[in-house]
C-alpha positions in Angstrom: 317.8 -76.5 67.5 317.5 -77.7 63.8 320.0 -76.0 61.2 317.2 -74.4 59.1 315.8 -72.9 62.5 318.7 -71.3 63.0 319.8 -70.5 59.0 316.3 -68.4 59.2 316.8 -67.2 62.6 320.4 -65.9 61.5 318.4 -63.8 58.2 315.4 -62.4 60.2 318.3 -60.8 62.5 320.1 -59.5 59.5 317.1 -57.3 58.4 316.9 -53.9 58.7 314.0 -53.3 55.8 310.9 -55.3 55.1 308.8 -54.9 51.9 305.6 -56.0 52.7 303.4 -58.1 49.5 299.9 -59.5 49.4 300.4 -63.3 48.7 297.5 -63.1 46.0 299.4 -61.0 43.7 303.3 -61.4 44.5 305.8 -62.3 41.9 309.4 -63.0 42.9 311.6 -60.1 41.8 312.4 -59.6 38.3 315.5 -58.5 36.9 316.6 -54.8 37.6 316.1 -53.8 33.8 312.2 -55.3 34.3 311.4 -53.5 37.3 308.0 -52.2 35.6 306.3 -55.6 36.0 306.9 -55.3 39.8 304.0 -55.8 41.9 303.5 -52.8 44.4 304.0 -53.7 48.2 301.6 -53.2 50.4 304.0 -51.5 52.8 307.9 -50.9 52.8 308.9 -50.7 56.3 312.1 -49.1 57.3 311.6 -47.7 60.4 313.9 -49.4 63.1 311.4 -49.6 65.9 308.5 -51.0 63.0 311.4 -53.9 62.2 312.4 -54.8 65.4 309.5 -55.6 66.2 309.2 -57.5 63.6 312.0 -59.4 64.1 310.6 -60.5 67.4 307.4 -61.6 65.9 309.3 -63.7 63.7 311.0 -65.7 66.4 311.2 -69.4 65.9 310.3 -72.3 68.6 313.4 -73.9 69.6 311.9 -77.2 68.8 309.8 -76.6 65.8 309.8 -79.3 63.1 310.3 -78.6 59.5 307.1 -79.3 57.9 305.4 -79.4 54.2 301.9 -78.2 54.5 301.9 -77.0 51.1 299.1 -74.4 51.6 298.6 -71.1 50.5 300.5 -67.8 51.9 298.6 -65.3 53.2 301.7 -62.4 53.2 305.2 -62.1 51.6 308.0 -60.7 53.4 311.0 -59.7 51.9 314.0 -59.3 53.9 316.7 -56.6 53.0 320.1 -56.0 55.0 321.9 -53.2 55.7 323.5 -53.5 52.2 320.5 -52.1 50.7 320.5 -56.2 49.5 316.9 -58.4 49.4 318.8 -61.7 51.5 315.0 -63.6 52.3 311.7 -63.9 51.3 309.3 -65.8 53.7 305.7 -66.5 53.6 303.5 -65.7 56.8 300.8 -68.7 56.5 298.1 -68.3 59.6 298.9 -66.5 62.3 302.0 -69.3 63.6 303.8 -70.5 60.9 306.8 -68.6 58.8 307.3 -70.5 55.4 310.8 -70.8 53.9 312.0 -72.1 50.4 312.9 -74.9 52.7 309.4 -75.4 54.7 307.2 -74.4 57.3 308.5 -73.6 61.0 306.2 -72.5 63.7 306.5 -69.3 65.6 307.3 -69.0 69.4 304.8 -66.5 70.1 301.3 -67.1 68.1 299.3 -64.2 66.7 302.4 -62.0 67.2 303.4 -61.3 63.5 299.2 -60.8 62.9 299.6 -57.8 65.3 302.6 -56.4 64.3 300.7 -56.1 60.7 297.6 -54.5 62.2 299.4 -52.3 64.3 301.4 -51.2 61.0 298.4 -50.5 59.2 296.5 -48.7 62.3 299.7 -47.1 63.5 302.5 -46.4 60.7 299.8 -45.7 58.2 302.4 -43.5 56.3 304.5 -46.5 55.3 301.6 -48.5 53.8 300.3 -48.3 50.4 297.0 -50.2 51.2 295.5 -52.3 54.1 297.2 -55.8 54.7 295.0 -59.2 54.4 294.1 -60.3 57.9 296.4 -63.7 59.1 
């Protein structure tokens, strides 16, 4: 298993809160004293069955390369700990690929994380702000 596989695997098992960003419009974080700049999430999701799930969408292949596609995200995921602490942001391009600072790694189970977002919206309707893009 490469190191990054497992660096990412170690932060997606870390999370207990996800805040949820349409790729279109996302700018990293600013400063706590700028916080009116922020763009509004599509969802912040904090319920522990809603990230567990989650966490299982975001399973890596064992044996994925580390690749460069350099194409566009469809959906931002920032990762919080138990700390109350943002430790990750990722990128969700297509329905199998997570994208790190680092690169692109392919998921284990394709079209996984796509469902886990429409269930969200269809299901935990009362943690999202708006609809989110289709992967």
């Amino acid at each position: 298993m490469h190191g990054l596989v497992q660096e990412i695997a170690a932060l997606i098992a870390g999370t207990c809160m996800v805040r949820v960003f349409d790729a279109s419009g996302y700018r990293p974080p600013p400063p706590a004293r700028k916080r009116r700049d922020r763009v509004t999430p599509l969802a912040e999701v904090r319920d522990a069955l809603a990230v567990r799930e989650l966490r299982e969408a975001l399973a890596l292949r064992p044996d994925t390369p580390v690749m460069d596609w350099m194409s566009g995200t469809d959906v931002i995921l920032e990762l919080w700990n138990r700390d109350g602490a943002q430790h990750a942001t990722i990128g969700l391009l297509s329905p199998d690929q997570l994208r790190h600072d680092d690169g692109e790694l392919r998921l284990l189970d394709p079209g996984k994380a796509a469902r886990w977002l429409a269930l969200g919206a269809e299901y935990r309707a009362e943690v999202w702000h708006r609809r989110p893009p289709r992967l």
